[in-house]
DRENPA-3360 file (N, C-alpha, C; in nm, 2 decimals, always signed):
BEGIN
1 = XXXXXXXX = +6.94/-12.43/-0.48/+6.96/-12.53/-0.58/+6.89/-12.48/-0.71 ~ +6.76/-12.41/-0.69/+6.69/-12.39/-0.82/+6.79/-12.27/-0.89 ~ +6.77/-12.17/-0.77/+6.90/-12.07/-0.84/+7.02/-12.09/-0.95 ~ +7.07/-12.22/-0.85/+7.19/-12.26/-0.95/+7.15/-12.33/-1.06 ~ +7.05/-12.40/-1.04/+7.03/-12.50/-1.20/+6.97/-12.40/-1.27 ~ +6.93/-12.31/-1.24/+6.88/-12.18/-1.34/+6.99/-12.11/-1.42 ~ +7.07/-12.12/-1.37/+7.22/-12.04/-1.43/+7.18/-11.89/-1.45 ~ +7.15/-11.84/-1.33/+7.14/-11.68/-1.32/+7.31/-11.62/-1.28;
9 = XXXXXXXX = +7.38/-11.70/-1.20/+7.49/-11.65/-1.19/+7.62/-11.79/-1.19 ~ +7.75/-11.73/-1.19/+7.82/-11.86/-1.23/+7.80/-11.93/-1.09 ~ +7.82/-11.84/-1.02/+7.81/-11.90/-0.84/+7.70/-11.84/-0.75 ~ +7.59/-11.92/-0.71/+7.53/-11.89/-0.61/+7.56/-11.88/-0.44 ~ +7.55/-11.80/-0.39/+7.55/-11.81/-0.24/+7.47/-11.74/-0.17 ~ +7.38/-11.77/-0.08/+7.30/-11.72/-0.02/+7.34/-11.71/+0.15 ~ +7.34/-11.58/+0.22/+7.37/-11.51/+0.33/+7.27/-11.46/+0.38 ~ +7.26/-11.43/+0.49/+7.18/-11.33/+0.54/+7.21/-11.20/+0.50;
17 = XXXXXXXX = +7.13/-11.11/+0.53/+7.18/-10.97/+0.49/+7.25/-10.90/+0.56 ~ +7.26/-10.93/+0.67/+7.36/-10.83/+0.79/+7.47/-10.90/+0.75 ~ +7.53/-10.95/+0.65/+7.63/-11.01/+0.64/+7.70/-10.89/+0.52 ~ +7.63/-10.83/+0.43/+7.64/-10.74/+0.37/+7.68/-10.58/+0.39 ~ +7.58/-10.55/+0.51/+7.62/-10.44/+0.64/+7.76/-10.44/+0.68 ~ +7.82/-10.56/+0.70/+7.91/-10.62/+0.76/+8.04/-10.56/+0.67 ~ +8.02/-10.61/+0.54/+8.12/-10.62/+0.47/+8.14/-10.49/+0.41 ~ +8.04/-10.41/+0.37/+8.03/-10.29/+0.32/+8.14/-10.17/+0.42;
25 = XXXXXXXX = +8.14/-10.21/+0.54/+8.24/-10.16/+0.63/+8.39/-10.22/+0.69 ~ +8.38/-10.34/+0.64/+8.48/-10.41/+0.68/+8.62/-10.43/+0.63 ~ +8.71/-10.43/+0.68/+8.86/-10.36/+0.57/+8.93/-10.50/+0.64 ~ +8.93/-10.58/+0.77/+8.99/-10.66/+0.78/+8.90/-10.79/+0.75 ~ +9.01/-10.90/+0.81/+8.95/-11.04/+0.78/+8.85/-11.11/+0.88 ~ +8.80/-11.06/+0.97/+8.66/-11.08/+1.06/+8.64/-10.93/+1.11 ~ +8.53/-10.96/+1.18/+8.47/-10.86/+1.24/+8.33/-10.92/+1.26 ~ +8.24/-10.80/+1.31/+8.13/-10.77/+1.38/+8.01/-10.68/+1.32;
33 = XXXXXXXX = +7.89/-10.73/+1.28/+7.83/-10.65/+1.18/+7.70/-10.65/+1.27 ~ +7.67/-10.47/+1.29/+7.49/-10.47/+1.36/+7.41/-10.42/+1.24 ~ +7.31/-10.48/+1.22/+7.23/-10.42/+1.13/+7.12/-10.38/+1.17 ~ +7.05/-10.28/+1.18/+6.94/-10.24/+1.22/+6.83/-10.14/+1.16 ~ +6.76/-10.20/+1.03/+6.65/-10.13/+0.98/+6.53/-10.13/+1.07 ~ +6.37/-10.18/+0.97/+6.34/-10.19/+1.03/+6.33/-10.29/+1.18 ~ +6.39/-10.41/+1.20/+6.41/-10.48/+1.25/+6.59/-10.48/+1.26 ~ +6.60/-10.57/+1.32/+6.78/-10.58/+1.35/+6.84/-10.75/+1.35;
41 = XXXXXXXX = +6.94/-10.78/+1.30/+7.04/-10.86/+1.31/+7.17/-10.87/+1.37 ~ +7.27/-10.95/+1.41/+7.37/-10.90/+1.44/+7.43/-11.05/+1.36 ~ +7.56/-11.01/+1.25/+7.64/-11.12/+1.26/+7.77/-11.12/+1.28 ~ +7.87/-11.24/+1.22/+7.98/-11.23/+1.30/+8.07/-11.32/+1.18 ~ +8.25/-11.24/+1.09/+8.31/-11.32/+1.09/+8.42/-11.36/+1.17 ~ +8.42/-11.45/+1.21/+8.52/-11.56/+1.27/+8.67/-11.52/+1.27 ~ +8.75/-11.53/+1.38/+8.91/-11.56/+1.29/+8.95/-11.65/+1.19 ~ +8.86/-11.74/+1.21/+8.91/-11.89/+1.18/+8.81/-11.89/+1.05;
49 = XXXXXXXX = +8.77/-11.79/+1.03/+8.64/-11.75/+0.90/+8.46/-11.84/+0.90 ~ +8.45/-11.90/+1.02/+8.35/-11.93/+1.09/+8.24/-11.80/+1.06 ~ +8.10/-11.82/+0.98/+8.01/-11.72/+0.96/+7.90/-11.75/+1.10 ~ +7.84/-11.65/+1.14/+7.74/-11.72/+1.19/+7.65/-11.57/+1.19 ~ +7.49/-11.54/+1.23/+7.41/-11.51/+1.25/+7.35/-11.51/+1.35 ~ +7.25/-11.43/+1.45/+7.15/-11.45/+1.50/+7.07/-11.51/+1.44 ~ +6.95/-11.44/+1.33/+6.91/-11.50/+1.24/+6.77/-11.46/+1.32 ~ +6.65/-11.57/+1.33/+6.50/-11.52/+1.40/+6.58/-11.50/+1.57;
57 = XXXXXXXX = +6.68/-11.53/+1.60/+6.66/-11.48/+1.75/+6.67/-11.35/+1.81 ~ +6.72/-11.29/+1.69/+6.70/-11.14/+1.73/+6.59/-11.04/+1.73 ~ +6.50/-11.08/+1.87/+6.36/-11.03/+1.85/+6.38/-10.89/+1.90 ~ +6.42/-10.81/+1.87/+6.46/-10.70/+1.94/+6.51/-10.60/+1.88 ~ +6.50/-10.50/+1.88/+6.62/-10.37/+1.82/+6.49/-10.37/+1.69 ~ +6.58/-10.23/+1.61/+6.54/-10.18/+1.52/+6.42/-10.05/+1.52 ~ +6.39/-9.98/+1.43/+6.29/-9.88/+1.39/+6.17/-9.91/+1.45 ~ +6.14/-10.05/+1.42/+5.98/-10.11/+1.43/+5.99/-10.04/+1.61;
65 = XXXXXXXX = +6.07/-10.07/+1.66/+6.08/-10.10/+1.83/+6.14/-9.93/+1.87 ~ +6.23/-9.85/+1.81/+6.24/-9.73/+1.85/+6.06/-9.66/+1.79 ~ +6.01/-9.69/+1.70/+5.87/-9.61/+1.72/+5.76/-9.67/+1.82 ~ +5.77/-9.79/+1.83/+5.66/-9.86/+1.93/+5.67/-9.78/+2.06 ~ +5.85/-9.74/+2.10/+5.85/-9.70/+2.23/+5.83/-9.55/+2.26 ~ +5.82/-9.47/+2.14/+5.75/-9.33/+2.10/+5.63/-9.35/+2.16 ~ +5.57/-9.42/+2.07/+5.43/-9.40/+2.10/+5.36/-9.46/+2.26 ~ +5.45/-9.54/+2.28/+5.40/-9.58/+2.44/+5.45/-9.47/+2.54;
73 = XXXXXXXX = +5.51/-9.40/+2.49/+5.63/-9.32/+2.58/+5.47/-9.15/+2.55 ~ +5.41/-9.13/+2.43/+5.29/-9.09/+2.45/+5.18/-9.10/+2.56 ~ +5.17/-9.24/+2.53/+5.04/-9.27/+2.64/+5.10/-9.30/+2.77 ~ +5.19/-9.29/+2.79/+5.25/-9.32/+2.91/+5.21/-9.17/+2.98 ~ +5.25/-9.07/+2.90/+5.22/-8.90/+2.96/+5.12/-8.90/+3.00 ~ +5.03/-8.93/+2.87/+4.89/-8.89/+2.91/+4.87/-8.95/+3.04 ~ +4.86/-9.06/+3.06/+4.80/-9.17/+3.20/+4.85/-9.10/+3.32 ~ +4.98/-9.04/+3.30/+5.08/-9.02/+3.39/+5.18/-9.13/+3.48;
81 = XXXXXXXX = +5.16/-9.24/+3.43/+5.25/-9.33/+3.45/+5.41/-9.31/+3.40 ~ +5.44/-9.21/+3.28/+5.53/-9.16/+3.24/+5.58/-9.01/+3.24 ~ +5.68/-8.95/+3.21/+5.73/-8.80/+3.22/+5.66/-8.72/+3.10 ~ +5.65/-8.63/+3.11/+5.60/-8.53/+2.97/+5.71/-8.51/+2.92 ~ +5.69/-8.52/+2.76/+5.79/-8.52/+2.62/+5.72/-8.50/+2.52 ~ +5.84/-8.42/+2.42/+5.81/-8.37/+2.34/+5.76/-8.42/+2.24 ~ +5.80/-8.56/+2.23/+5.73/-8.66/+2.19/+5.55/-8.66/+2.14 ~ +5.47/-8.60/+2.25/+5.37/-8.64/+2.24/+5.28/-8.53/+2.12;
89 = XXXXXXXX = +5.39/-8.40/+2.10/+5.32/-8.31/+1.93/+5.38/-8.43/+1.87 ~ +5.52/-8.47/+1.87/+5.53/-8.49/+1.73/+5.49/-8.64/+1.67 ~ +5.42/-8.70/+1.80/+5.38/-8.84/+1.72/+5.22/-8.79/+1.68 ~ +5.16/-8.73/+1.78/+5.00/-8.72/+1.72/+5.08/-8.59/+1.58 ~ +5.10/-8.48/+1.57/+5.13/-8.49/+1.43/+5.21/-8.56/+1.30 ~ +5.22/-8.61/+1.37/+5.30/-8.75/+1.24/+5.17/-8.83/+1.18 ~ +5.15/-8.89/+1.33/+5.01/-9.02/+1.29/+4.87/-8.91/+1.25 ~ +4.88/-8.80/+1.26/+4.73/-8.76/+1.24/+4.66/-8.73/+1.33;
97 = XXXXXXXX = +4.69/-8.73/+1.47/+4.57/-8.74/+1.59/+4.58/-8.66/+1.65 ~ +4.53/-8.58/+1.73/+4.42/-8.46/+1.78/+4.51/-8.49/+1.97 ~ +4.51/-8.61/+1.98/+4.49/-8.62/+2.10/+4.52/-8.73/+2.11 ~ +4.59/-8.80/+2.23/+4.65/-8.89/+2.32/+4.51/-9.03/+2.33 ~ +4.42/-8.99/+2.36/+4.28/-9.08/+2.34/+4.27/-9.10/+2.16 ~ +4.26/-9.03/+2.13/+4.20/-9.06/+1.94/+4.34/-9.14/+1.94 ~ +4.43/-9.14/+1.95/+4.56/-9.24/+1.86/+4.52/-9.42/+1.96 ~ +4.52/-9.34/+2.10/+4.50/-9.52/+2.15/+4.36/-9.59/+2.10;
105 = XXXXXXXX = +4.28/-9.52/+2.09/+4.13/-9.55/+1.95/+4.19/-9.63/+1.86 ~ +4.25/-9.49/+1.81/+4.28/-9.55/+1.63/+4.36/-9.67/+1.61 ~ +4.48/-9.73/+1.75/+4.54/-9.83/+1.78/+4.48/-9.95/+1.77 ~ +4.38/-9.93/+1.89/+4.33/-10.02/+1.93/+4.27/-10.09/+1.78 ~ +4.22/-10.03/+1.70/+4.11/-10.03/+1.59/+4.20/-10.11/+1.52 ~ +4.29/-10.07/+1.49/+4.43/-10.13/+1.38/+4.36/-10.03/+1.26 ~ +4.36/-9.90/+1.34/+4.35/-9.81/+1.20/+4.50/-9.72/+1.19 ~ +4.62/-9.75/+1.24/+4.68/-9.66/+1.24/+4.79/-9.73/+1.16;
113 = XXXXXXXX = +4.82/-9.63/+1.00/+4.91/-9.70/+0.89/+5.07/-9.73/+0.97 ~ +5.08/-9.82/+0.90/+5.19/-9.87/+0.97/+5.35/-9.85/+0.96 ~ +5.30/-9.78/+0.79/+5.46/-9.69/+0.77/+5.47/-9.57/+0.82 ~ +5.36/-9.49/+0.84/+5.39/-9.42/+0.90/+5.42/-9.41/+1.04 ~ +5.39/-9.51/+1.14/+5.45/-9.57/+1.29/+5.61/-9.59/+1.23 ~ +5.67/-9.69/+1.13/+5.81/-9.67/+1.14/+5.88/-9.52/+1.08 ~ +5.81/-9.41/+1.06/+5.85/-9.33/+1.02/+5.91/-9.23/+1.16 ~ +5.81/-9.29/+1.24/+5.86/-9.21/+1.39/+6.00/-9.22/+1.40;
121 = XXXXXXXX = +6.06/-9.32/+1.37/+6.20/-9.35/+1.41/+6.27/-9.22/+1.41 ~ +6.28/-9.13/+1.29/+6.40/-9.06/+1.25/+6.36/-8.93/+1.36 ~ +6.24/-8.92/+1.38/+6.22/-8.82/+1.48/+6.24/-8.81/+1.64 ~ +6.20/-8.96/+1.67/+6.24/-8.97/+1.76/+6.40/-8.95/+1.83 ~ +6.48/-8.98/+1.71/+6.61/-8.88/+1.76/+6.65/-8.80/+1.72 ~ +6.57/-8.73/+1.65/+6.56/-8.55/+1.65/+6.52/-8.53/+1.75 ~ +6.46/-8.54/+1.82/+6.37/-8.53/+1.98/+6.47/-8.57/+2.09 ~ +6.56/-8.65/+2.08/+6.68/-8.70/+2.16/+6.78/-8.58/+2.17;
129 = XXXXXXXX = +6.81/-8.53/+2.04/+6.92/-8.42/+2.01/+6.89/-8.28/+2.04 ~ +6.76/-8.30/+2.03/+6.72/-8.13/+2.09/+6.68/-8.14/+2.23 ~ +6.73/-8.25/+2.35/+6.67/-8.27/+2.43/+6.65/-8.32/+2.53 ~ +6.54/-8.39/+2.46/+6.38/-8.40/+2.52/+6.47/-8.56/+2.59 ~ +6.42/-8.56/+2.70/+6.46/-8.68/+2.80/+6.40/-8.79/+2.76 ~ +6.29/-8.78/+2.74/+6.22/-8.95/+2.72/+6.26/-9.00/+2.55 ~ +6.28/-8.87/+2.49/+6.34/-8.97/+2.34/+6.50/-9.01/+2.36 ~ +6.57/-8.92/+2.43/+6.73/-8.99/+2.48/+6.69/-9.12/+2.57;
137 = XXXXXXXX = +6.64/-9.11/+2.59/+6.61/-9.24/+2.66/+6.58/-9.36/+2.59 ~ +6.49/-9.32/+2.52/+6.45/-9.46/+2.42/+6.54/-9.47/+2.31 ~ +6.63/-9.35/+2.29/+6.79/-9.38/+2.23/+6.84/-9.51/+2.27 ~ +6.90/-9.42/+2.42/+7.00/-9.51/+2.47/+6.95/-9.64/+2.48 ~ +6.80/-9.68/+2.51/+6.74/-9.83/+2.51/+6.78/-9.92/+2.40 ~ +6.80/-9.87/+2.29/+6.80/-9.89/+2.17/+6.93/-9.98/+2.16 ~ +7.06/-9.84/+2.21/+7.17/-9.90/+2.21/+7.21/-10.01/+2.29 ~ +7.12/-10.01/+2.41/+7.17/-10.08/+2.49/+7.11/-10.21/+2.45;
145 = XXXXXXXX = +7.03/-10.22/+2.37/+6.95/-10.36/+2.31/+7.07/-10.44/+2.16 ~ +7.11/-10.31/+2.06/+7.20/-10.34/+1.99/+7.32/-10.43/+2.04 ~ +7.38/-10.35/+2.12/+7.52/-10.41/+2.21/+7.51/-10.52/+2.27 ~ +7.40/-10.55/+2.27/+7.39/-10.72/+2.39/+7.42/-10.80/+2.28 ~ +7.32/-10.78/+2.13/+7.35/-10.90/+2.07/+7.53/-10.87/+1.98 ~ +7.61/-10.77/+1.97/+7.72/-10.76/+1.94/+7.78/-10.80/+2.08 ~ +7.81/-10.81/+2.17/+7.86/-10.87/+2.32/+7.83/-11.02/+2.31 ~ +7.71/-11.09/+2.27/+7.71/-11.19/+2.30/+7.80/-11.23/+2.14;
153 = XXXXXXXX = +7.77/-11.19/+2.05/+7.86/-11.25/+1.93/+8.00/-11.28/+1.96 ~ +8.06/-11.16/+2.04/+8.20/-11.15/+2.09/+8.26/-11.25/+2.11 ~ +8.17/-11.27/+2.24/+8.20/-11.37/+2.38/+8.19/-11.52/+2.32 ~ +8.06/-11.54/+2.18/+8.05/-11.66/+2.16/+8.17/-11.75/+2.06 ~ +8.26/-11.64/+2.02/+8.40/-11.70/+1.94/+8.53/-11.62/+2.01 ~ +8.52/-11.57/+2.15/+8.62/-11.54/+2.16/+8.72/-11.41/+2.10 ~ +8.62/-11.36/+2.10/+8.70/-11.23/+2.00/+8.70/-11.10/+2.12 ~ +8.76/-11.11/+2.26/+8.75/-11.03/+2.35/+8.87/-10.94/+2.31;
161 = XXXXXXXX = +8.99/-11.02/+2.31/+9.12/-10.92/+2.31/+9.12/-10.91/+2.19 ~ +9.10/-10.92/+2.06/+9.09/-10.90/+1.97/+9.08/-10.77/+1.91 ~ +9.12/-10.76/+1.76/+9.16/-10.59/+1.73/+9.03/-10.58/+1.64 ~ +8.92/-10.54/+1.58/+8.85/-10.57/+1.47/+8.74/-10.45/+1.48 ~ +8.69/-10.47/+1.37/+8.59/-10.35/+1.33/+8.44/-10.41/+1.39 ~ +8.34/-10.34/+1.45/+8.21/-10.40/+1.49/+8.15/-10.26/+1.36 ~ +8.11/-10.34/+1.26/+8.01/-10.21/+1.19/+7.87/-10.19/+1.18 ~ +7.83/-10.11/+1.16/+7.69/-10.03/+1.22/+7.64/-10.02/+1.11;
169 = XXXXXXXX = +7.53/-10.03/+1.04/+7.48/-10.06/+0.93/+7.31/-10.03/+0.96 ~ +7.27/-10.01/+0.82/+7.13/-9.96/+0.84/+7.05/-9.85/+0.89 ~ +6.93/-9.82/+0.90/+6.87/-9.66/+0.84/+6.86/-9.63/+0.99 ~ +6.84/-9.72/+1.14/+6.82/-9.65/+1.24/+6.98/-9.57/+1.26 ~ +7.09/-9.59/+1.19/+7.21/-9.57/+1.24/+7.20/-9.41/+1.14 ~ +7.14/-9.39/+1.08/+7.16/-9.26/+1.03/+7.06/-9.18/+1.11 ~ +7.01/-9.21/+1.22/+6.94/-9.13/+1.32/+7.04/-9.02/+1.38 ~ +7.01/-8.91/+1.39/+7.01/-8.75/+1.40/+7.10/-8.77/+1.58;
177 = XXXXXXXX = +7.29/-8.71/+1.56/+7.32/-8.77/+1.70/+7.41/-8.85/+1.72 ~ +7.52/-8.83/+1.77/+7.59/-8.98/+1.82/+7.55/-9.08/+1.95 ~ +7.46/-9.00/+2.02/+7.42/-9.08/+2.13/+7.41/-9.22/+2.12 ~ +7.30/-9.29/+2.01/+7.31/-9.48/+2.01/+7.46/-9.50/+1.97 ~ +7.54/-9.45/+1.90/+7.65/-9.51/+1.85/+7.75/-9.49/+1.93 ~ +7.74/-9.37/+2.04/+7.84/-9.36/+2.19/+7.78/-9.51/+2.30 ~ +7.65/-9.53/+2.27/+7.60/-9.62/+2.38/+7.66/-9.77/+2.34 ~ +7.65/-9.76/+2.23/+7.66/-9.96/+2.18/+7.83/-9.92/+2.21;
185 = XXXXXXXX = +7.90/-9.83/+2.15/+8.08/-9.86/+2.20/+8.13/-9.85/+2.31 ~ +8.02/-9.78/+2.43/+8.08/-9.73/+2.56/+8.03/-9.91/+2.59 ~ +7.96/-10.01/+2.59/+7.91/-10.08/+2.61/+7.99/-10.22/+2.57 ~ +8.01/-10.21/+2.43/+8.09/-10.30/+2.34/+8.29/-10.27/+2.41 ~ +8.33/-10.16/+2.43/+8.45/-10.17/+2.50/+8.47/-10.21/+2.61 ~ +8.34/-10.19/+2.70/+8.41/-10.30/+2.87/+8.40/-10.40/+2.83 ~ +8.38/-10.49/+2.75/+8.42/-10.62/+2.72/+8.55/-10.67/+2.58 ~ +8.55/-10.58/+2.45/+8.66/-10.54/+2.41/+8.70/-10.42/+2.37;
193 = XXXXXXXX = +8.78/-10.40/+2.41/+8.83/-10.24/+2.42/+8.90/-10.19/+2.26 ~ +8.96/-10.28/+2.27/+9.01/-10.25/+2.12/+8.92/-10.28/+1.97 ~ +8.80/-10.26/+1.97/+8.66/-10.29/+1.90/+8.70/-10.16/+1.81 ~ +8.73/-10.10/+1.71/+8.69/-10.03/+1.61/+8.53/-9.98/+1.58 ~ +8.48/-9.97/+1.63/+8.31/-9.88/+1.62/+8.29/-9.84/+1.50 ~ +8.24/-9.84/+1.40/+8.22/-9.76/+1.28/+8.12/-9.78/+1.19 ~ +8.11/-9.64/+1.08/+8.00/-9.69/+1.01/+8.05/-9.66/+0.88 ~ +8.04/-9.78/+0.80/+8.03/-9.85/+0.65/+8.03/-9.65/+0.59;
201 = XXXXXXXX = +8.13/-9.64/+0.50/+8.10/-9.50/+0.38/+8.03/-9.50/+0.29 ~ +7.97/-9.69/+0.26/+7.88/-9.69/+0.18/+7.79/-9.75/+0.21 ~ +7.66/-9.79/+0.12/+7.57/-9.88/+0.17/+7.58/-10.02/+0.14 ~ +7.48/-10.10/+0.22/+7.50/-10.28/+0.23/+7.52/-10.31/+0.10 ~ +7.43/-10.24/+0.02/+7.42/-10.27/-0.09/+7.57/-10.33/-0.19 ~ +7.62/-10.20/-0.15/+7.80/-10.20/-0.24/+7.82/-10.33/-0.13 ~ +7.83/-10.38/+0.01/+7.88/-10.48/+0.00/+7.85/-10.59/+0.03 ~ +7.77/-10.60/-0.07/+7.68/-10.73/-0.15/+7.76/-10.75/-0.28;
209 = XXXXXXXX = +7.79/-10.67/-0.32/+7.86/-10.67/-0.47/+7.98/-10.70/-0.39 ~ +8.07/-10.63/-0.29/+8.16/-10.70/-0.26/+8.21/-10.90/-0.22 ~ +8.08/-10.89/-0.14/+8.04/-11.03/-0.09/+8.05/-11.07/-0.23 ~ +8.05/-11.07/-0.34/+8.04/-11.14/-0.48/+8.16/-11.18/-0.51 ~ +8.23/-11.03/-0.52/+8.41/-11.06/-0.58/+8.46/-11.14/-0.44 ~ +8.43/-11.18/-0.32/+8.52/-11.28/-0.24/+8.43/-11.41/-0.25 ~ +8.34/-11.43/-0.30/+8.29/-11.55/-0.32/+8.34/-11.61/-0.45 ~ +8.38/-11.55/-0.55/+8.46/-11.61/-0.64/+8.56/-11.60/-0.64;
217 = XXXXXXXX = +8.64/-11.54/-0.51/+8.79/-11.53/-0.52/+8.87/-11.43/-0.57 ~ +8.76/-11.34/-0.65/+8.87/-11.21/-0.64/+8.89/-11.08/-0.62 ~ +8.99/-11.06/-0.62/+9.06/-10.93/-0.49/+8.99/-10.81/-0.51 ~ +9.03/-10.74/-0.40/+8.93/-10.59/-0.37/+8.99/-10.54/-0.41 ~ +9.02/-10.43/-0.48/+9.13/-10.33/-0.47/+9.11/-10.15/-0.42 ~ +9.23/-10.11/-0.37/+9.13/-9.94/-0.31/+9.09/-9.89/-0.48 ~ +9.13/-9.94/-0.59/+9.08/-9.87/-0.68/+8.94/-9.92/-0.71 ~ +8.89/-9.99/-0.65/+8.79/-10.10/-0.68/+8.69/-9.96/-0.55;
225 = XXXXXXXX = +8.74/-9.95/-0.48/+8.65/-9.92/-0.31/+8.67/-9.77/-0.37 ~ +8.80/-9.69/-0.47/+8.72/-9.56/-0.47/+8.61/-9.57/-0.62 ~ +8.62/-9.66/-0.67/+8.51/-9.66/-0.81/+8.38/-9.65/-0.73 ~ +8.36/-9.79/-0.70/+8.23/-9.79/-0.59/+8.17/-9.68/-0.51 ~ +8.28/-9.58/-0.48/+8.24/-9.45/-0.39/+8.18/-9.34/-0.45 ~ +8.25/-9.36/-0.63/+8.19/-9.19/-0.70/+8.08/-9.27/-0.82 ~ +8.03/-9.39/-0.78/+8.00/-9.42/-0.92/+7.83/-9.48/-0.84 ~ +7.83/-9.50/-0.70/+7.73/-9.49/-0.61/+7.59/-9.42/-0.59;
233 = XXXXXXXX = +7.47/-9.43/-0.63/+7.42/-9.34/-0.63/+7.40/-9.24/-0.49 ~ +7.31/-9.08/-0.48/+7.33/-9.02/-0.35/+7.27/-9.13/-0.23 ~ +7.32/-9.08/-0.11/+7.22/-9.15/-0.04/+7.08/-9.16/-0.01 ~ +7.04/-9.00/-0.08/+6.88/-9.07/-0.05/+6.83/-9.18/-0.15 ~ +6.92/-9.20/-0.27/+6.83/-9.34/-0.28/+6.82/-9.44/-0.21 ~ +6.88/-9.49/-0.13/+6.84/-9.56/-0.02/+6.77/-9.53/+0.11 ~ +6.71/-9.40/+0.11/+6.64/-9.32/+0.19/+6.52/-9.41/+0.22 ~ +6.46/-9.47/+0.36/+6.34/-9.58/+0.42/+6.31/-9.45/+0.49;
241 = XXXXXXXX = +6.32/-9.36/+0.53/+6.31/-9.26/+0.62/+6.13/-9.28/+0.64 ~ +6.03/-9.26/+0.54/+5.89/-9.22/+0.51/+5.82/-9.34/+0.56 ~ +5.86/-9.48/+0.60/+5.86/-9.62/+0.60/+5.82/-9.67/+0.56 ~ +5.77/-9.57/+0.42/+5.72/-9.67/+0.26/+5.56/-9.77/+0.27 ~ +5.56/-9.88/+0.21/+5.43/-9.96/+0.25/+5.46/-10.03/+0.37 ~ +5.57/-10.13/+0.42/+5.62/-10.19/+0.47/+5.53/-10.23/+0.60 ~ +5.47/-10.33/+0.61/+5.37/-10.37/+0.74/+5.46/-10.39/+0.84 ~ +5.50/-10.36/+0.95/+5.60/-10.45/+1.03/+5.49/-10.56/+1.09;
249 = XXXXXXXX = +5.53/-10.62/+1.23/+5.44/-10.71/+1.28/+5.36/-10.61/+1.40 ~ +5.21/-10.69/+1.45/+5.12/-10.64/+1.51/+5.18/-10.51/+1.60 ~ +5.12/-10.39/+1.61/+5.18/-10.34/+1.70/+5.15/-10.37/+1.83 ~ +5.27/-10.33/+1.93/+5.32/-10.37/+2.06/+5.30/-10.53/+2.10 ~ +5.34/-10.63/+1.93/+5.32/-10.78/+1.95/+5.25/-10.83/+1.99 ~ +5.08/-10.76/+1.98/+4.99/-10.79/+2.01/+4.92/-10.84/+2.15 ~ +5.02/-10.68/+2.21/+4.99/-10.63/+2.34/+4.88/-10.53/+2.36 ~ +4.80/-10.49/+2.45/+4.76/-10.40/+2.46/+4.83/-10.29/+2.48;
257 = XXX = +4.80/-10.14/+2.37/+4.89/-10.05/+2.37/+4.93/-10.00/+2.53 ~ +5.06/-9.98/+2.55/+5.06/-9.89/+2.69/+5.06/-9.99/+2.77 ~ +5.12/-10.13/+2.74/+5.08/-10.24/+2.94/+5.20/-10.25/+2.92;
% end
């Protein structure tokens, strides 16, 4: 309401942001949108144009949680409760530490920066593609955490036999590898087979601007979608890769590291 009585734009509408993900890849009239930065959403349009969201229930997926399980997947070697991986150079040289004891220290302490913990992401599936078992692993976890909440969206409007695009959105999806994106479709097809898998040519961003011209009613045109494509800046401006300031929440949710 303040929005609108401000007259910043002729029409206000406010969405979640996987709704943008969504649209930025989306060529038909519903579909299925995963978004997964640092954190993850999954939303959903309707046949019947029904919007809906996870919204806070999606405590799960994303960057924040592919590096949490890096670094457990470390102390896990050391203890020997877990397999050796290659994992365990490239997080103590990421975070700075010497050694498997100095990082669960520096944890414990809440001395360890926290952008640099979501920066593990991109390596950890470099480490999947050259490999190393315990980072394919915390891949496929990944995927298989993505897919539940695209499965339950499905199931919850009925869109089993259905023909439609499910799109993949956000910086863990530019992870190094088709592995997560073979896992959420091999997963997403035994329930609809005819699911379209894909990822957006552009970023959320462009379809947010899109989300604009259908909220006032007007038309997309492909001359519209190739303008948007050369007039776009490169992608590393939207590069999160470094994970910037960005605090996520407590690490391991205010678990002790490694239980």
């Amino acid at each position: 309401d303040f929005l609108q009585a401000a007259g910043v734009a002729r029409k206000v509408i406010v969405r979640n942001d996987s709704f943008a993900g969504l649209r930025a890849g989306m060529r038909r009239t519903f579909g299925v949108g995963i978004a997964a930065g640092t954190g993850t959403n999954t939303c959903v349009i309707a046949p019947d144009g029904q919007e809906w969201a996870f919204g806070y229930y999606a405590g799960q997926g994303g960057a924040g949680d592919v590096a949490s399980e890096a670094v457990r997947a470390v102390l896990r070697a050391e203890d020997g409760r877990g397999k050796p991986t290659a994992l365990t150079k490239i997080v103590l040289d990421r975070l700075g530490y010497s050694h498997p004891d100095m990082l669960l220290r520096g944890l414990v302490a809440n001395e360890v920066d926290r952008g640099k913990i979501l920066s593990l992401c991109p390596l950890v599936f470099e480490a999947a593609y050259d490999g190393d078992e315990v980072a394919a692993d915390i891949v496929v976890h990944q995927g298989q955490t993505l897919a539940e909440y695209a499965v339950a969206a499905i199931r919850r409007f009925h869109m089993e036999r259905l023909e439609f695009d499910l799109v993949l959105s956000g910086s863990v999806f530019k992870g190094k590898g088709p592995l997560l994106m073979d896992t959420i479709a091999q997963i997403v097809h035994r329930l609809a087979p005819s699911v379209h898998v894909i990822r957006p040519q552009v970023e959320p961003a462009v379809g947010a601007v899109l989300l604009a011209y259908d909220g006032l009613g007007l038309p997309v045109t492909e001359a519209m979608y190739d303008n948007l494509a050369t007039t776009m800046p490169d992608r590393s401006f939207f590069d999160t890769a470094d994970g910037g300031k960005f605090a996520p929440r407590p690490f391991f949710g205010g678990r002790a590291p490694g239980r």
